[in-house]
ChimeraX commands (.cxc) that place a marker at each C-alpha (Angstrom):
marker #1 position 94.42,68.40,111.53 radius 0.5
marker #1 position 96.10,71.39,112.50 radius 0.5
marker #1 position 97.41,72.41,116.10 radius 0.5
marker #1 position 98.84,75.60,116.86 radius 0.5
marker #1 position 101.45,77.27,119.52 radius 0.5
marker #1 position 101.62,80.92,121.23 radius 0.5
marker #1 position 105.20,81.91,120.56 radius 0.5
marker #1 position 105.85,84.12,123.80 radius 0.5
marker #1 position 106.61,87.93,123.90 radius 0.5
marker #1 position 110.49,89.09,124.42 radius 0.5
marker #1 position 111.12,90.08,127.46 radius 0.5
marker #1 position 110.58,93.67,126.56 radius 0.5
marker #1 position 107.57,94.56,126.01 radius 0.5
marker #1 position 106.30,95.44,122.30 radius 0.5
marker #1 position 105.12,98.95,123.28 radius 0.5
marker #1 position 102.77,98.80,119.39 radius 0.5
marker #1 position 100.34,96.92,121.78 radius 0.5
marker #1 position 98.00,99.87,123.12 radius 0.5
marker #1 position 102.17,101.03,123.86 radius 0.5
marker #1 position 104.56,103.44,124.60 radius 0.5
marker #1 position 104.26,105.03,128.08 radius 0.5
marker #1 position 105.86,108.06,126.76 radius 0.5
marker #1 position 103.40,108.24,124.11 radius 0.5
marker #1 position 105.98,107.78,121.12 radius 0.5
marker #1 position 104.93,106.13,118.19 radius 0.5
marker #1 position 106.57,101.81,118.43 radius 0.5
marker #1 position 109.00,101.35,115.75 radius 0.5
marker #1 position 106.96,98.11,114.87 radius 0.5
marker #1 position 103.30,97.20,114.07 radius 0.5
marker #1 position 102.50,93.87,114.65 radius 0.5
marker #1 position 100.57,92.44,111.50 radius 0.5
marker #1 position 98.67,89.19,110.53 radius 0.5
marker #1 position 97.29,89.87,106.92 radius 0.5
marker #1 position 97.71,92.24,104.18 radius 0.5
marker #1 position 94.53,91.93,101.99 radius 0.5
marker #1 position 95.40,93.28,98.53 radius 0.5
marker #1 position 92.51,94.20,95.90 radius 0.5
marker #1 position 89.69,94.44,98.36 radius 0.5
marker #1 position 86.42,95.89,97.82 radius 0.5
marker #1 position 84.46,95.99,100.37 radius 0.5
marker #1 position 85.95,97.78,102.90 radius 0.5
marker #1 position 85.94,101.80,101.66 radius 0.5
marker #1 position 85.91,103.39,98.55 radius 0.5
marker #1 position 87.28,101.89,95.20 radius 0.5
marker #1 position 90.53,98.89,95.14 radius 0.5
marker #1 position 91.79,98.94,98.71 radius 0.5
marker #1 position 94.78,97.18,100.52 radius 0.5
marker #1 position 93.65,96.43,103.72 radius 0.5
marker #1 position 96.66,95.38,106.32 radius 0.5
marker #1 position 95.14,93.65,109.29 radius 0.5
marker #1 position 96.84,94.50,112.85 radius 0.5
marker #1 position 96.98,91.65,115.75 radius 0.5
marker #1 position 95.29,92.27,118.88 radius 0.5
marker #1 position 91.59,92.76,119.90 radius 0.5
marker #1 position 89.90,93.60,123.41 radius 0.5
marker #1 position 86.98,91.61,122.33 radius 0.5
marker #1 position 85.62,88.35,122.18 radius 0.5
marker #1 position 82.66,88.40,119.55 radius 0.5
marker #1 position 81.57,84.91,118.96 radius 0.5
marker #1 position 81.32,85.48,115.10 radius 0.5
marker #1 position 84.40,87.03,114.47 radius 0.5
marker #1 position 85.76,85.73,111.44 radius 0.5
marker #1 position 89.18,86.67,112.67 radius 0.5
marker #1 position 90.12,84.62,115.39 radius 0.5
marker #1 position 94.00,84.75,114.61 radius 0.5
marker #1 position 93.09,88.34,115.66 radius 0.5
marker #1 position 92.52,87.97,119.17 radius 0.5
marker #1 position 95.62,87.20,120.22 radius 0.5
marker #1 position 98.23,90.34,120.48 radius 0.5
marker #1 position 101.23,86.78,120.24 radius 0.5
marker #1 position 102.73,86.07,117.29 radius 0.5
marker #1 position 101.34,81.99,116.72 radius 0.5
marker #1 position 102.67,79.48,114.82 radius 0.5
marker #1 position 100.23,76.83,113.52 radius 0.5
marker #1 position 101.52,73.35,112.26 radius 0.5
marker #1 position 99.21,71.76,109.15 radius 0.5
marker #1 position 99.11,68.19,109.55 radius 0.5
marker #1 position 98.74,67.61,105.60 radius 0.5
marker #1 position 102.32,68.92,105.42 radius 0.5
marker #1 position 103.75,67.46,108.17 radius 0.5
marker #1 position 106.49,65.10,107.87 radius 0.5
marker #1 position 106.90,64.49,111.35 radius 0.5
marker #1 position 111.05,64.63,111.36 radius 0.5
marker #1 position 110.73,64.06,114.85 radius 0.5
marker #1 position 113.17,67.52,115.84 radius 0.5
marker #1 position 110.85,70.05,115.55 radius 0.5
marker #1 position 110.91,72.98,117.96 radius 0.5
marker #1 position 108.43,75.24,116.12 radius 0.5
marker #1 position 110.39,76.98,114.42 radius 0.5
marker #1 position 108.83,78.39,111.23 radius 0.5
marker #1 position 112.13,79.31,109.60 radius 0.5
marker #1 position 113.74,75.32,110.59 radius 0.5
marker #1 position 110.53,73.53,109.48 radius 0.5
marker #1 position 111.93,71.73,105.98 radius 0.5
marker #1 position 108.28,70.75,104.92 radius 0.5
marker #1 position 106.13,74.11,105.36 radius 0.5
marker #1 position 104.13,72.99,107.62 radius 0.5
marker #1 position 104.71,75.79,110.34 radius 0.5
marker #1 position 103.14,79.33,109.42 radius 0.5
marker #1 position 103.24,82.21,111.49 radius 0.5
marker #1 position 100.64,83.75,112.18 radius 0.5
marker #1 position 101.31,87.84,113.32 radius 0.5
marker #1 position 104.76,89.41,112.51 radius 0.5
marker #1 position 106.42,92.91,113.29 radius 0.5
marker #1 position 106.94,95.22,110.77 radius 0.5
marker #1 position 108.69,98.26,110.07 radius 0.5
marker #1 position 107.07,101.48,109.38 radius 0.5
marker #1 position 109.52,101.32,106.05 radius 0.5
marker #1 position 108.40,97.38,105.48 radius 0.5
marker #1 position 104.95,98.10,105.37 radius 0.5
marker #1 position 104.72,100.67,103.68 radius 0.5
marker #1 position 106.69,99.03,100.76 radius 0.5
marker #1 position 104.19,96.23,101.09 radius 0.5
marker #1 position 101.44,98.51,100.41 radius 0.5
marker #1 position 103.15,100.49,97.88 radius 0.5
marker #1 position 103.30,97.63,95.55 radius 0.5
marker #1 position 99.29,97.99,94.57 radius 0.5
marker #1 position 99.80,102.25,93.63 radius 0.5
marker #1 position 98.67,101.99,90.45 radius 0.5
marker #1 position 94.86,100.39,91.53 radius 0.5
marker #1 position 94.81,103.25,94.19 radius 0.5
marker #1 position 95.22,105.59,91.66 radius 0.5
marker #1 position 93.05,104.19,88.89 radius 0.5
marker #1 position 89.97,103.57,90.91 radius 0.5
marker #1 position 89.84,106.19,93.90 radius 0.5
marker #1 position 91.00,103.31,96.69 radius 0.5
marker #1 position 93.22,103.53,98.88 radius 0.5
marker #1 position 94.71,101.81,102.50 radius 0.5
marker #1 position 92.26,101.11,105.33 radius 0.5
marker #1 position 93.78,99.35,108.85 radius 0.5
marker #1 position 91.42,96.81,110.24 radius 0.5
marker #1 position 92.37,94.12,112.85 radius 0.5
marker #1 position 91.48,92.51,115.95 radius 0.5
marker #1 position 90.75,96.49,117.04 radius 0.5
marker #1 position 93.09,99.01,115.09 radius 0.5
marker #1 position 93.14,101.01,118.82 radius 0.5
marker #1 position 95.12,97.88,120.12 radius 0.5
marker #1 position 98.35,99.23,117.81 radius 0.5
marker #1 position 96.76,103.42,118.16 radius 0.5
marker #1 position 100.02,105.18,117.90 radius 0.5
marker #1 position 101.49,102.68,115.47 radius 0.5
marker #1 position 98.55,103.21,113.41 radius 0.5
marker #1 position 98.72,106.88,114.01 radius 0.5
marker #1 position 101.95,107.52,112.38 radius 0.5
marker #1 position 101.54,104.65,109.68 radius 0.5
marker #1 position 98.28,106.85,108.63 radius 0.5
marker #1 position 100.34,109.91,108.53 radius 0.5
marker #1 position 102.88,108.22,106.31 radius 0.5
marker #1 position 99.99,107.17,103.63 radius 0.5
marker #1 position 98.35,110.82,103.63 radius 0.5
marker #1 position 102.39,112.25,102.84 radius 0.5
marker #1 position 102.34,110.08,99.97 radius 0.5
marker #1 position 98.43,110.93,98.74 radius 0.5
marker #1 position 96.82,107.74,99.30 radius 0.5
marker #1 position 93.07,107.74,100.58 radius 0.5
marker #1 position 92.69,106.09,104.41 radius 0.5
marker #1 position 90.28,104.37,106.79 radius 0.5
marker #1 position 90.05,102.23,109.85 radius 0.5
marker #1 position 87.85,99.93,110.82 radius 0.5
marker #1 position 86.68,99.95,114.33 radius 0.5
marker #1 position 84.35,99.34,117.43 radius 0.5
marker #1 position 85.64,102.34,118.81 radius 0.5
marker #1 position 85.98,100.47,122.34 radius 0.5
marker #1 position 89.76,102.05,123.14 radius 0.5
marker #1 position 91.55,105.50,123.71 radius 0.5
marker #1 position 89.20,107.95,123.38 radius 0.5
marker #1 position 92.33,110.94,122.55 radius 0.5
marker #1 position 94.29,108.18,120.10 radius 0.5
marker #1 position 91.12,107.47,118.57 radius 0.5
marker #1 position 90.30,111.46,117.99 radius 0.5
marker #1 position 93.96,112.02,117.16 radius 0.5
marker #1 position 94.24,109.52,114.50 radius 0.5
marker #1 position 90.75,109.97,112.69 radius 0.5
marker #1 position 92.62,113.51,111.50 radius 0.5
marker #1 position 94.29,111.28,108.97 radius 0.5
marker #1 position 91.66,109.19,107.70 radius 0.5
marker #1 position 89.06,110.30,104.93 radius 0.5
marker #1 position 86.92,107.35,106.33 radius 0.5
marker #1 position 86.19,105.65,109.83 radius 0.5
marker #1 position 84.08,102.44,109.31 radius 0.5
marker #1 position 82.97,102.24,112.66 radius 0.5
marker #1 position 80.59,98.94,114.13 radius 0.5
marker #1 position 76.99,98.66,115.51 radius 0.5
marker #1 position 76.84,95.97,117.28 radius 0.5
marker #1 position 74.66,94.99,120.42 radius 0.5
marker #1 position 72.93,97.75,121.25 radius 0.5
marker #1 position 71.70,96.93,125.16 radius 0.5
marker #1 position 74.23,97.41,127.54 radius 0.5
marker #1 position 74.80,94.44,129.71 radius 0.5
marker #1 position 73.80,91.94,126.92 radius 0.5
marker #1 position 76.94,93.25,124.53 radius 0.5
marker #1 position 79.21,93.42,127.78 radius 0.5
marker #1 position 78.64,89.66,128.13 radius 0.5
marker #1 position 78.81,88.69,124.52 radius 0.5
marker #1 position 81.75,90.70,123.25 radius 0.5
marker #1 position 83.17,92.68,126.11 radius 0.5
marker #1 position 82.43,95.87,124.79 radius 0.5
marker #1 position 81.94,99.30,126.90 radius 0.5
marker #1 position 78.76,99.76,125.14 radius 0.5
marker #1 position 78.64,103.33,126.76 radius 0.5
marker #1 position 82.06,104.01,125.65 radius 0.5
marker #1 position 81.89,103.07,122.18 radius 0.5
marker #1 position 78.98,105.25,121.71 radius 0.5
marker #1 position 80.73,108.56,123.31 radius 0.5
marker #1 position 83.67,107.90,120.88 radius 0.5
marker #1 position 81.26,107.68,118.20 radius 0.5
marker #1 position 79.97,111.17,118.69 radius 0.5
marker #1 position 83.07,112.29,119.51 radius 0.5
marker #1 position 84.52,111.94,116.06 radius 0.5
marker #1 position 81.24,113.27,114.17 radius 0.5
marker #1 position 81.93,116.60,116.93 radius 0.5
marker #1 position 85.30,116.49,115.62 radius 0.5
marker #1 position 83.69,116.99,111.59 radius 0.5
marker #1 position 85.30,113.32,110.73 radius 0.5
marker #1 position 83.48,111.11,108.09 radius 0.5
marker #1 position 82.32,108.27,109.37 radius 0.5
marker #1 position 80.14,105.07,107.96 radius 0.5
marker #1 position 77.91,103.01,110.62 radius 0.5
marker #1 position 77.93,99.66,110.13 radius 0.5
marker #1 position 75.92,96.72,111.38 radius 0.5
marker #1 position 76.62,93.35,111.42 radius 0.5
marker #1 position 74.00,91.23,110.91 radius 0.5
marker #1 position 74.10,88.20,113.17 radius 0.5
marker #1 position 70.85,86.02,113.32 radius 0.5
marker #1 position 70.43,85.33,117.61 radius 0.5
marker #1 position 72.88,88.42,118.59 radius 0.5
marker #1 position 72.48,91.73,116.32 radius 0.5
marker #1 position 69.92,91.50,113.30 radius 0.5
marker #1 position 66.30,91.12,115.15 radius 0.5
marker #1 position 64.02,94.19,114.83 radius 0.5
marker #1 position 64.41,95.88,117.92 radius 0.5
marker #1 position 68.13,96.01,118.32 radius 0.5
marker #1 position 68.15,97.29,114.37 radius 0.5
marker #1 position 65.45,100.39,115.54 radius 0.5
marker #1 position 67.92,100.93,118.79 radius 0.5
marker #1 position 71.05,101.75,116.15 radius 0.5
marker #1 position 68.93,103.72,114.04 radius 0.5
marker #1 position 67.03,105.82,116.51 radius 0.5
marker #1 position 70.75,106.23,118.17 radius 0.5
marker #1 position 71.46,107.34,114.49 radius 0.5
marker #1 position 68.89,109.48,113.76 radius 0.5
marker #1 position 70.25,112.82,115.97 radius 0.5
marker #1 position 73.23,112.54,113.43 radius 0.5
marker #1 position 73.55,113.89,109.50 radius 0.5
marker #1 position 74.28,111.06,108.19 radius 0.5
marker #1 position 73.60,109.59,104.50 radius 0.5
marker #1 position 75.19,106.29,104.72 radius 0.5
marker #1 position 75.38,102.92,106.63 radius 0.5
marker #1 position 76.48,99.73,105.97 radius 0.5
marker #1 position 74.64,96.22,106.06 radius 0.5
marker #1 position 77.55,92.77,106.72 radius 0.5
marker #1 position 75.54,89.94,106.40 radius 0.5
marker #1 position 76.62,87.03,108.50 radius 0.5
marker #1 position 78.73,84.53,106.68 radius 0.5
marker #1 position 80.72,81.53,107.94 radius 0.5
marker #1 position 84.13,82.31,106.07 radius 0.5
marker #1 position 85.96,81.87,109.38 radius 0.5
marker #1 position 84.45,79.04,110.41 radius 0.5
marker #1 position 87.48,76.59,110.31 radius 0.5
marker #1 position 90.27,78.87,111.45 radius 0.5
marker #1 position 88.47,77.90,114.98 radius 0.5
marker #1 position 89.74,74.31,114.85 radius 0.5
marker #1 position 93.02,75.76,113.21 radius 0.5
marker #1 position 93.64,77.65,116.44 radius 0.5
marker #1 position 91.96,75.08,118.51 radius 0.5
marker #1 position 88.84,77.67,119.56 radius 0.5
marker #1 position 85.37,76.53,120.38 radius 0.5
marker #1 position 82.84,78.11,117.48 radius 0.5
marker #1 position 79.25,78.86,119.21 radius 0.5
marker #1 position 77.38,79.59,115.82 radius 0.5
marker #1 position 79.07,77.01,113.35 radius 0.5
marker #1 position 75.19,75.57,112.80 radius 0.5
marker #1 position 73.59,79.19,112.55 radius 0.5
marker #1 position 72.71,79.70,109.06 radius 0.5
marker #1 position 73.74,82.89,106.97 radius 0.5
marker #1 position 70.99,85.25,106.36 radius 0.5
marker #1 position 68.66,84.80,103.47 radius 0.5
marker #1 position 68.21,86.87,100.96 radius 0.5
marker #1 position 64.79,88.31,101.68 radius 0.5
marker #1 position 65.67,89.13,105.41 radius 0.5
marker #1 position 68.83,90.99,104.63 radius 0.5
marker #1 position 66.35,93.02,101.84 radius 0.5
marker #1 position 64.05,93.37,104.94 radius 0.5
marker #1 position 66.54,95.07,107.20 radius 0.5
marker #1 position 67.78,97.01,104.01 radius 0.5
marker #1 position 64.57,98.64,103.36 radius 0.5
marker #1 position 64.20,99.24,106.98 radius 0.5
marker #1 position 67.48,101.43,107.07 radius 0.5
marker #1 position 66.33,102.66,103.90 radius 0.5
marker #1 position 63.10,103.97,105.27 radius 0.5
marker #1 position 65.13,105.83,107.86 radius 0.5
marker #1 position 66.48,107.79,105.04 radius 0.5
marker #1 position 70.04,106.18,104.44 radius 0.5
marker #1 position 71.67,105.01,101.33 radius 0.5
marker #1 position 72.47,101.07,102.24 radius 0.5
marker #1 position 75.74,99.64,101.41 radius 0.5
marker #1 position 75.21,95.84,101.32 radius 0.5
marker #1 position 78.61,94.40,102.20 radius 0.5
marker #1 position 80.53,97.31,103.03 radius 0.5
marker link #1:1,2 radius 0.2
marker link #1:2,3 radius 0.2
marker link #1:3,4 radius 0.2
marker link #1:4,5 radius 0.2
marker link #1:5,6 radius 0.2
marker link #1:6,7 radius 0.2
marker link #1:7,8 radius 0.2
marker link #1:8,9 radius 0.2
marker link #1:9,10 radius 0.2
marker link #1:10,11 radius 0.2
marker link #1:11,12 radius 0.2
marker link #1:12,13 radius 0.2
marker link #1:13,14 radius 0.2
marker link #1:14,15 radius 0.2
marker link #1:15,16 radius 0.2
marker link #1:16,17 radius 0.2
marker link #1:17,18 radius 0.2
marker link #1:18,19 radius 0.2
marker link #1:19,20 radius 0.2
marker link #1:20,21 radius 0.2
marker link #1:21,22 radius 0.2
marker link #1:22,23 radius 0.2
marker link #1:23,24 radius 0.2
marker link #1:24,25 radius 0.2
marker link #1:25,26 radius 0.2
marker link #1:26,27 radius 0.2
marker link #1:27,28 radius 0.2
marker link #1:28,29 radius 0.2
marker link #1:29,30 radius 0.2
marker link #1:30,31 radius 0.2
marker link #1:31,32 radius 0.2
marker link #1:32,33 radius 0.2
marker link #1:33,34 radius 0.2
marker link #1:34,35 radius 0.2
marker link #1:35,36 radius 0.2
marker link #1:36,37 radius 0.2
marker link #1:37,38 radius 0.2
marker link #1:38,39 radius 0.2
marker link #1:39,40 radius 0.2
marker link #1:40,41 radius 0.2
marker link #1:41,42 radius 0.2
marker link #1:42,43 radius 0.2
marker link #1:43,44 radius 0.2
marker link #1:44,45 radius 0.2
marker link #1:45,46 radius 0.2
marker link #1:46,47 radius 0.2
marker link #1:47,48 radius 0.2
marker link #1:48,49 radius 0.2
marker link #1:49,50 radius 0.2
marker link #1:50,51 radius 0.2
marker link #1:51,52 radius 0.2
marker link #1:52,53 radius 0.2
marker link #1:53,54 radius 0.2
marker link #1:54,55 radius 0.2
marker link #1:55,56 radius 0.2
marker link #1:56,57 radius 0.2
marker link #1:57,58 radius 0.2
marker link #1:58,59 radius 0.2
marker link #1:59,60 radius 0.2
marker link #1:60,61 radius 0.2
marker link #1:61,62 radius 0.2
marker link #1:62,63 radius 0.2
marker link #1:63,64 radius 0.2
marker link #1:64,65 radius 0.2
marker link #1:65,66 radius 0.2
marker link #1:66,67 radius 0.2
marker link #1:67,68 radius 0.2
marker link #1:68,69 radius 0.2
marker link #1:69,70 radius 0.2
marker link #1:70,71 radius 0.2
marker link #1:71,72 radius 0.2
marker link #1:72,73 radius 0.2
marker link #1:73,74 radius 0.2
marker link #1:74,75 radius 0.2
marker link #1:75,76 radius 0.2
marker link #1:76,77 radius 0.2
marker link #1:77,78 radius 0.2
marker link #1:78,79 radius 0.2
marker link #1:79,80 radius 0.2
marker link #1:80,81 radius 0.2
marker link #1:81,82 radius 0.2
marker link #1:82,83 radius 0.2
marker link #1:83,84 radius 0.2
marker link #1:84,85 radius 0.2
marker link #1:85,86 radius 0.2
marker link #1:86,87 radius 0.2
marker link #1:87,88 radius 0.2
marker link #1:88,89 radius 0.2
marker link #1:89,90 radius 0.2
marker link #1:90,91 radius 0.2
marker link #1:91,92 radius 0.2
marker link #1:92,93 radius 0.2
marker link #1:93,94 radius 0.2
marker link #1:94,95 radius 0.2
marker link #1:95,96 radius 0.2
marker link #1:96,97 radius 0.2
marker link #1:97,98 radius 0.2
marker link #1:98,99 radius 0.2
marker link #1:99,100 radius 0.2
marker link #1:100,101 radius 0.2
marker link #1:101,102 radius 0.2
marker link #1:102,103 radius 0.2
marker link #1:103,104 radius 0.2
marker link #1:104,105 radius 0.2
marker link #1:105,106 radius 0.2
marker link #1:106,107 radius 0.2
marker link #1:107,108 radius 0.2
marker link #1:108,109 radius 0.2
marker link #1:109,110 radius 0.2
marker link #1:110,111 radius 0.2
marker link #1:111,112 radius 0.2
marker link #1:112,113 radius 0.2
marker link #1:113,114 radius 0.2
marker link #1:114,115 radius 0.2
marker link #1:115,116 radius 0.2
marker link #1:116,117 radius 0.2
marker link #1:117,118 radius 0.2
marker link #1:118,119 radius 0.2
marker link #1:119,120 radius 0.2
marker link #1:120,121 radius 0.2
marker link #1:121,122 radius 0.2
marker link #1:122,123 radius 0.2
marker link #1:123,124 radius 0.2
marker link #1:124,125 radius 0.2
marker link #1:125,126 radius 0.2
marker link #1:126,127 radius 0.2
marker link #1:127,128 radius 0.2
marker link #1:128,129 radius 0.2
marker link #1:129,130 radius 0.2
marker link #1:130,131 radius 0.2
marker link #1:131,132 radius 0.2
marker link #1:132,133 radius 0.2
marker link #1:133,134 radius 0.2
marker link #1:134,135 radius 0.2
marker link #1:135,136 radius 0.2
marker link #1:136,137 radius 0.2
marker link #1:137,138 radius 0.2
marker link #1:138,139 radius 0.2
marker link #1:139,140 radius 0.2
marker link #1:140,141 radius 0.2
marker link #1:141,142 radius 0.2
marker link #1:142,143 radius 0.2
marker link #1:143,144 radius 0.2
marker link #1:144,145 radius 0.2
marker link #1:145,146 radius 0.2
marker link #1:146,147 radius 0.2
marker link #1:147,148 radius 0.2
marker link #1:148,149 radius 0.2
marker link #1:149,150 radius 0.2
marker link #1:150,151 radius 0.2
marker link #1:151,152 radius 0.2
marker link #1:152,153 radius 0.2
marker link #1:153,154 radius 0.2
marker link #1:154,155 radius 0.2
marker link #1:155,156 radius 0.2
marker link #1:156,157 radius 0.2
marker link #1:157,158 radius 0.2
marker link #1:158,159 radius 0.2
marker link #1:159,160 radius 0.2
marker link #1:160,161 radius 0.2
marker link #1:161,162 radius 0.2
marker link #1:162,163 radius 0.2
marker link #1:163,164 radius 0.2
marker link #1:164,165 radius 0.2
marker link #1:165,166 radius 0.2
marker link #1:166,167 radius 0.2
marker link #1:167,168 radius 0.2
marker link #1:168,169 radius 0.2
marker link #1:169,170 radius 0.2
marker link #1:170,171 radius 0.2
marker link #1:171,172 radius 0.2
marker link #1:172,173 radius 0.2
marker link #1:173,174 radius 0.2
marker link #1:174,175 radius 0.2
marker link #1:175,176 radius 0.2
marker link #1:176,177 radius 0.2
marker link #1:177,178 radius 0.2
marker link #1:178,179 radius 0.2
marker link #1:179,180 radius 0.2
marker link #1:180,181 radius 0.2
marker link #1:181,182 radius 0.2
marker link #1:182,183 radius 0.2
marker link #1:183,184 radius 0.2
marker link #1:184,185 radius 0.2
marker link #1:185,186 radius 0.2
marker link #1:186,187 radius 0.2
marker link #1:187,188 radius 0.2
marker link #1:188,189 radius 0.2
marker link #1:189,190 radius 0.2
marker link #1:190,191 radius 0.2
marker link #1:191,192 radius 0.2
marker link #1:192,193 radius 0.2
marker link #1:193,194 radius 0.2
marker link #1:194,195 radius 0.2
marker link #1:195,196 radius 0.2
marker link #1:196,197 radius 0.2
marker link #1:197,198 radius 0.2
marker link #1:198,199 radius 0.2
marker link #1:199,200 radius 0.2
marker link #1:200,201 radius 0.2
marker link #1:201,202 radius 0.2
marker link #1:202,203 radius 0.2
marker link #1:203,204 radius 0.2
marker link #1:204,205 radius 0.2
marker link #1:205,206 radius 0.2
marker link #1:206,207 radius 0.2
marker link #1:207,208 radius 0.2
marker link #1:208,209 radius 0.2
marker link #1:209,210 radius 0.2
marker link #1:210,211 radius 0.2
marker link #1:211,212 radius 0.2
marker link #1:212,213 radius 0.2
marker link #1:213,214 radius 0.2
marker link #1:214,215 radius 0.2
marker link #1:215,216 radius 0.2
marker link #1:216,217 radius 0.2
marker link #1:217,218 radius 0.2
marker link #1:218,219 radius 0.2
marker link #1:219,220 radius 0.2
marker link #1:220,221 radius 0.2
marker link #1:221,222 radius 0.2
marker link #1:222,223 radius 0.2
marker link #1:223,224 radius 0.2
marker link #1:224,225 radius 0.2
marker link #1:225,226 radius 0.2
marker link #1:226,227 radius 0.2
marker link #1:227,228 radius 0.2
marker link #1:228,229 radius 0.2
marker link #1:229,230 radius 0.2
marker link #1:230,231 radius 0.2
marker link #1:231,232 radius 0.2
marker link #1:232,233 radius 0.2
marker link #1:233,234 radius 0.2
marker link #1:234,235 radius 0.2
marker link #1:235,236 radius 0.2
marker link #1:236,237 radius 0.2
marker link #1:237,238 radius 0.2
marker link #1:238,239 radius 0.2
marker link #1:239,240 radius 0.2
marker link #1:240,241 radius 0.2
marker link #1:241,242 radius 0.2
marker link #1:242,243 radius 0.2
marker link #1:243,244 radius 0.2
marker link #1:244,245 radius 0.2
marker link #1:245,246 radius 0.2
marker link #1:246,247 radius 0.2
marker link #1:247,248 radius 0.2
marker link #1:248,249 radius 0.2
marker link #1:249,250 radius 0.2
marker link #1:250,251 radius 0.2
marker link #1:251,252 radius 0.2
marker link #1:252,253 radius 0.2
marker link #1:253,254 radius 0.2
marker link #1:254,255 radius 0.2
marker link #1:255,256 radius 0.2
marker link #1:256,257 radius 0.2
marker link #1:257,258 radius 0.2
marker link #1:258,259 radius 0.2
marker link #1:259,260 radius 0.2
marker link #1:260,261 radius 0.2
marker link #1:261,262 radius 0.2
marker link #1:262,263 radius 0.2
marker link #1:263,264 radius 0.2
marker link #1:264,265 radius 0.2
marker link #1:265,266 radius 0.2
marker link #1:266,267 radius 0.2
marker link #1:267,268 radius 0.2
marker link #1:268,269 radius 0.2
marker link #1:269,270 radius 0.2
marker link #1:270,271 radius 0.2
marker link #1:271,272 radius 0.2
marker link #1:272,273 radius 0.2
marker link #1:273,274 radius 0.2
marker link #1:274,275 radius 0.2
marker link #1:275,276 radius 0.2
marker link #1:276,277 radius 0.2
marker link #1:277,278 radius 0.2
marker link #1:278,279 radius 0.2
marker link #1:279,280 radius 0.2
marker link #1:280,281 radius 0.2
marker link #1:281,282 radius 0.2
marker link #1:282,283 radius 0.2
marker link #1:283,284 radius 0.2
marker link #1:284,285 radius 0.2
marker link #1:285,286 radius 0.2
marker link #1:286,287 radius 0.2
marker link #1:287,288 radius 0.2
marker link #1:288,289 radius 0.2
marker link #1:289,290 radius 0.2
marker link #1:290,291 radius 0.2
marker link #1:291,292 radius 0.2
marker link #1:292,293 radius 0.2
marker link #1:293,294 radius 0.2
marker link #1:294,295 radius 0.2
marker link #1:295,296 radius 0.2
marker link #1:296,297 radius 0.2
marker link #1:297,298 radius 0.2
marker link #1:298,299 radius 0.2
view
């Protein structure tokens, strides 16, 4: 068993959270993962650093821990030794059991973080891409952080819904070679009541960034009951179609993040909805295919 507590903000707010009135960059990012040696999400060995906060409340998400913009500390039973003084305090807890989940960082910490994996940047054309929760939660953190990477050469994407700032979102695709940017629900009201997303929104950002020359990758998530039947696929691609674009990518439904639900005591709606088979991912692949697009299976 695990059970989990919300530490609470400080009493001043942590402007990195869709911050700064004044529109200054925060001096901290709040982060819950750095992936090292992924593959899947851009070009080549990427370190993908995963920022806490998300406007959205997709039943699949494989990132609940996301969700939240609080830190969280989760207690794991199986190292509990139940000393009977605990105040959840990760950095008092003599057994391990307390993790948090979501800390600040430093521009200068971070980027020494993802400094470490240089060398696979360099020897395989990867690079750094932000994902989240919703990268626009922490915009002008990100902003600057992406600035920092492209001064030291490193290749940079986000990952987005593009349901946020429409001028941070324009401002800080200038510094990324890549936006990965999601297809989702494509009527209206149903995606408004299933993740929260400003369907309209999300689409005027999208063509505001291929206006704006920047490179970005569709992607579609394919969700058996929400996103992957035939006619919300044809509504993405006929959306698509006015665009030049050569590439989208195909994220089959998996059930990787099934148990951090219980972790962070969170109902799961689709923990008996089985992944995608084979032969109907192939089936929506040589759909997109048909439509002229190279398909990326897995991103």
């Amino acid at each position: 068993m695990t059970s989990f507590a919300e530490r609470p903000m400080s009493s001043k707010p942590n402007d990195c959270l869709e911050g700064g009135g004044d529109g200054a960059a925060p001096s901290t990012g709040r982060v819950f993962n750095i992936q090292r040696y992924s593959l899947n999400d851009g070009e080549g060995i990427r370190t993908v650093v995963f920022l806490k906060g998300c406007p959205l409340s997709c039943p699949w998400c494989s990132n609940p821990e996301s969700r939240s913009s609080k830190p969280q500390v989760i207690r794991r039973e199986t190292k509990c030794i139940h000393c009977e003084v605990c105040s959840w305090d990760v950095a008092e807890c003599p057994s391990g059991a307390l993790e948090l989940v979501g800390t600040d960082m430093t521009m200068d910490e971070l980027l020494k973080e993802i400094e470490k994996d240089d060398v696979f940047y360099r020897s395989s054309g990867g690079g750094v891409t932000l994902s989240g929760g919703e990268v626009l939660t922490q915009a002008r953190f990100a902003i600057e952080l992406l600035k920092r990477l492209k001064r030291l050469g490193y290749n940079t994407a986000i990952e987005t819904t593009g349901h946020g700032n429409t001028a941070l979102l324009m401002e800080m695709s200038k510094y990324c070679d890549e936006v990965l940017y999601d297809f989702k629900i494509m009527d209206p009201e149903t995606a408004k009541k299933t993740t929260g997303i400003n369907l309209q929104r999300s689409l005027d950002n999208f063509r505001g960034l291929i206006a704006q020359g920047t490179h970005v990758v569709p992607r579609i998530p394919l969700i058996p009951g929400y996103t992957m039947h035939a006619e919300n696929i044809q509504a993405i691609l006929d959306y698509l179609s006015e665009f030049d674009l050569k590439e989208v990518h195909l994220l089959p439904f998996h059930q990787f993040g099934a148990n951090k639900y219980e972790t962070f005591e969170m109902e799961y709606e689709l923990k008996d909805v089985p992944v995608p088979t084979d032969n109907e991912v192939e089936a929506i692949k040589a759909l997109v295919e048909a439509r002229g697009y190279k398909v990326n299976v897995g991103g």
